[in-house]
Structure formats: structure tokens, C-alpha cells
C-alpha positions in Angstrom: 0.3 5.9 -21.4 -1.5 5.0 -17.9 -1.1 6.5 -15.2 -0.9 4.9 -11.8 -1.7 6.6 -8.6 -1.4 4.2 -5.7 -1.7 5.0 -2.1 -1.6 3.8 1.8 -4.9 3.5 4.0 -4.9 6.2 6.4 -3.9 5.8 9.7 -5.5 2.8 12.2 -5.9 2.5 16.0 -3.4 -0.5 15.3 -1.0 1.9 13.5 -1.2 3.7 16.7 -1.0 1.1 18.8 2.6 0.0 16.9 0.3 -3.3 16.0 1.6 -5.5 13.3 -2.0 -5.8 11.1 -1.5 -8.0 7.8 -4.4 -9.0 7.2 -6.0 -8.6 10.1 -7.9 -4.9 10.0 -8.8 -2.2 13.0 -10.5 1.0 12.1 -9.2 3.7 10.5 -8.3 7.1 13.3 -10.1 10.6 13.1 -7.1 11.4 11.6 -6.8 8.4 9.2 -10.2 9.5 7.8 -8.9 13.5 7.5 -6.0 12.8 5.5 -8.0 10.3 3.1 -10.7 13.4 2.8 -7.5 15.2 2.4 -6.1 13.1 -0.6 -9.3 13.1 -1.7 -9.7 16.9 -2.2 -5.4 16.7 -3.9 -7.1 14.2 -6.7 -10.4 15.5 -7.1 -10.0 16.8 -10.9 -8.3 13.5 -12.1 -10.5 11.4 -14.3 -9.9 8.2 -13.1 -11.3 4.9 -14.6 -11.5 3.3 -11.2 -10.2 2.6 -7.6 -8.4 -0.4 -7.6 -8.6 -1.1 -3.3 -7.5 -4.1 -1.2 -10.4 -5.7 0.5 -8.9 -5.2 3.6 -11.8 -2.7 5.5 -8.8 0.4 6.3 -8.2 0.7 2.7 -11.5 0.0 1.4 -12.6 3.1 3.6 -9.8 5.2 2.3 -10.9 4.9 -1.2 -14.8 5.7 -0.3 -13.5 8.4 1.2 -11.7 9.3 -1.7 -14.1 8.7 -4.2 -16.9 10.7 -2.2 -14.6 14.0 -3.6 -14.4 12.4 -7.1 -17.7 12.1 -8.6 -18.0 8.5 -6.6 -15.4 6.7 -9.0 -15.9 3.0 -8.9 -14.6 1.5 -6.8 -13.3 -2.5 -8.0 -12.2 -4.5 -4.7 -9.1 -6.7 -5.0 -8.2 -9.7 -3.0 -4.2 -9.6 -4.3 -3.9 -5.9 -3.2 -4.5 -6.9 0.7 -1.5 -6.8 3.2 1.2 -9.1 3.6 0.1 -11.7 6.0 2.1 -11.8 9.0 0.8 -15.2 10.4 1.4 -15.2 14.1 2.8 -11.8 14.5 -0.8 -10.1 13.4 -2.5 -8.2 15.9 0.9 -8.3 18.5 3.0 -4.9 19.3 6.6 -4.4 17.6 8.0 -4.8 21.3 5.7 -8.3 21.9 6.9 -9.8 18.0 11.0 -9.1 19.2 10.2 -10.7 22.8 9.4 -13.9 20.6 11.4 -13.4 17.3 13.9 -10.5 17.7 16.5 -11.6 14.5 13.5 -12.6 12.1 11.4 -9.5 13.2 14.9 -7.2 12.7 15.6 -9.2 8.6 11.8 -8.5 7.7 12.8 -4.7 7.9 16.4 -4.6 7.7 17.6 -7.6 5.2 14.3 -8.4 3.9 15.6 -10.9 1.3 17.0 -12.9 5.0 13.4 -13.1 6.2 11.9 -16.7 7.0 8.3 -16.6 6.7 7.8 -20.6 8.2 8.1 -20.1 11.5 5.3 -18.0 12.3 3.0 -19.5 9.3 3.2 -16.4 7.4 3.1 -15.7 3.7 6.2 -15.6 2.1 7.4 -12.3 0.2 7.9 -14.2 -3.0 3.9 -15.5 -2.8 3.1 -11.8 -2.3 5.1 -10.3 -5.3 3.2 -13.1 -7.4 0.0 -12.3 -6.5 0.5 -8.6 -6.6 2.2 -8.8 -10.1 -1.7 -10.1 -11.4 -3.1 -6.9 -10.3 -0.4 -5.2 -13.1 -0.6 -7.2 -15.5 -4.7 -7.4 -15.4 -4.1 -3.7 -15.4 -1.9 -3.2 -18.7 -4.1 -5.0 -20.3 -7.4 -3.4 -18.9 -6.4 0.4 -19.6 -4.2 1.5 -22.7 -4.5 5.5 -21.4 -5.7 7.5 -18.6 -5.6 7.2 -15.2 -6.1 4.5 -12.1 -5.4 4.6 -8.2 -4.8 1.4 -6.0 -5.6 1.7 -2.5 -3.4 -0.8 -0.3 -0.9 -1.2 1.9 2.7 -0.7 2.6 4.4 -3.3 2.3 2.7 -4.2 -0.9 3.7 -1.0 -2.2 7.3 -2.0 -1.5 6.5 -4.8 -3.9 5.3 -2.8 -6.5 8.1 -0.8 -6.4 10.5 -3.6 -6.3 8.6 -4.8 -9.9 8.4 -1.2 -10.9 12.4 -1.4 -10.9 12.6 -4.9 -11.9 14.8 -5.6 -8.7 15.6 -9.2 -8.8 15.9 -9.8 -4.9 14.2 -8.1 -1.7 17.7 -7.1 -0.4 17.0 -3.1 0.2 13.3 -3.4 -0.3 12.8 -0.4 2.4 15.2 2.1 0.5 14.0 5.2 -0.3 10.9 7.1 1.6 8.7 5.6 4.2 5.7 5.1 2.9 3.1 6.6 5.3 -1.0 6.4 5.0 -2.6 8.1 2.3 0.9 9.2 0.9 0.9 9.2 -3.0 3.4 7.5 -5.1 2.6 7.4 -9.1 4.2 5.4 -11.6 3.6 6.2 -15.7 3.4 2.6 -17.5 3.5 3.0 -21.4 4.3 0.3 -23.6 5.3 -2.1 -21.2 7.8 -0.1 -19.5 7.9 1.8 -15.7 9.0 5.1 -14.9 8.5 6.2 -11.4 7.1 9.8 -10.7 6.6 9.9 -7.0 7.6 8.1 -4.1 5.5 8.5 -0.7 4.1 12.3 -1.3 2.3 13.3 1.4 2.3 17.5 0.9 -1.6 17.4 1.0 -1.6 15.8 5.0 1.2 18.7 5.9 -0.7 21.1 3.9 -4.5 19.9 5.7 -2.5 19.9 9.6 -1.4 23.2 9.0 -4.6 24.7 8.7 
């Protein structure tokens, strides 16, 4: 069995800012780089084989931080792990994207299998799910025990959870916990199939603010 521990970058001036990022980057906060140190310190005595982590610069920070409490596991950077792109929307506020595209804006995060990617030249959910889907199946075949963490984003962790539970559509991609930075979500793969242990765990960020 293989174990997968995946996680969100920790929190961004952009995140504070309410900025859509894709794959545009900004740094990660004082307290984006806490709760990664944080997460860090939860998975210190798992023997992973690697950090799987988007090449996106928030999340590629997240997992050196991360793998600075883990014996410095290696770290592999992956292309098909970076955000969503969100064409023209990147780098605008929430309240700047509905000024422009109010009932496109409201599907993405509402009725997400409604969304129209075209007419601000960004990449289609579909294109995502396929490119995401190589990173598993490279994956299965790479590790037949132990344990593995991706370091990405959340939207593409909506998609792996959406092929974890072989959902045939997007409608209700955003059911179930919000998916904040450096929350954990693990998934336990064995022979083929996906059983879903966690969703969007974050007891080590209440448990590191409350001291």
C-alpha cells in the first residue's frame, strides 16, 4: 500500500490580499512559513520517499520548509502539480474578477461543471484533471509501499479528490472541507484502488497558534 500525504502551500500575501494567483506566485506570509514549519514538525517521523511539489515558488517553499524537519527528503519538482491557470483573472481581487465576470466567477465555485474557461483564456478543468491524473499514475507505478507527500494547490487537490472518488463530472467539486494552506489530506492507494483518510486536517496550525 502507498501512502499519500498531500498538502496546500501556506498562506501568500495574495491569499491575503483575496488575489486570484493560478499560476502566477507572491510570497509565502510569516505565517504561511509558521504553519509549513508547523506541518513539518506533525510529519517529521514519516519515512517518506520524496516531496512530490508544484513548481510554483509558494509551494516549492512549503516543502523546503517541510523537508528541513525531515532529514531533507528530496524534493522532485512537478510541472502538472502547479495551480489552475486562471488566465485573465490572475493576480486581480475576488471583488475586481465579479466587476468583469460575476456569473462565470460565481459557476467556478458554485457549479463548477457550468464554468467556461474561454473567455478569459484560462485552462479548462478537464485539461487540469488530465495533466494531474500523470502525476498518479507515474506515482502507482513509481512506489509499490511506503509513503509520498505532494505539495500543491487547492484547486488541484479538488481534482485529486474528484479522481480519488472517480466522480465523473465537476458538479459539487467544492463539497466537503475547505482546503486551507498546509492542511493535510491523505489518501491510501493499494492495488489500484483509493480510500480517502483525511480531508483538509489542519490540528497542527490550531495546535502551533495556540501556543
Amino acid at each position: 500500500m502507498v501512502k499519500i500525504f498531500i498538502t496546500r502551500h501556506g498562506e501568500t500575501k495574495w491569499n491575503i490580499e483575496k488575489r486570484l494567483q493560478g499560476a502566477l506566485d507572491s510570497e509565502l506570509t510569516e505565517k504561511g512559513v509558521a504553519n509549513a514549519i508547523a506541518l513539518g514538525e506533525r510529519l517529521k517521523n514519516i519515512n517518506f520517499h520524496a516531496i512530490h511539489s508544484s513548481t510554483s515558488q509558494r509551494a516549492f517553499h512549503t516543502a523546503q520548509l517541510i523537508s528541513s524537519k525531515n532529514k531533507g527528503i528530496p524534493i522532485i519538482k512537478e510541472e502538472n502539480l502547479r495551480e489552475i491557470s486562471f488566465g485573465d483573472w490572475e493576480g486581480l481581487t475576488s471583488v475586481e474578477i465579479e466587476t468583469k465576470s460575476k456569473d462565470n466567477f460565481s459557476r467556478f465555485w458554485n457549479a463548477s461543471h457550468l464554468y467556461d474557461p474561454l473567455p478569459h483564456q484560462a485552462e479548462s478543468l478537464s485539461h487540469l484533471r488530465m495533466r494531474v491524473q500523470k502525476v498518479i499514475d507515474t506515482m502507482i507505478t513509481s512506489y509499490e509501499s511506503g509513503s509520498v507527500l505532494i505539495v500543491t494547490h487547492a484547486v488541484v487537490i479538488r481534482i485529486l479528490l474528484n479522481i480519488f472518488e472517480k466522480k465523473k463530472t465537476f458538479e459539487n467539486m467544492w463539497d466537503g472541507p475547505f482546503i486551507n494552506g498546509t492542511s493535510l489530506t491523505i489518501v491510501n492507494v493499494s492495488n489500484g484502488k483509493f480510500e480517502i483518510e483525511l480531508i483538509g486536517d489542519d490540528l497542527h496550525v490550531k495546535g502551533h497558534e495556540e501556543k
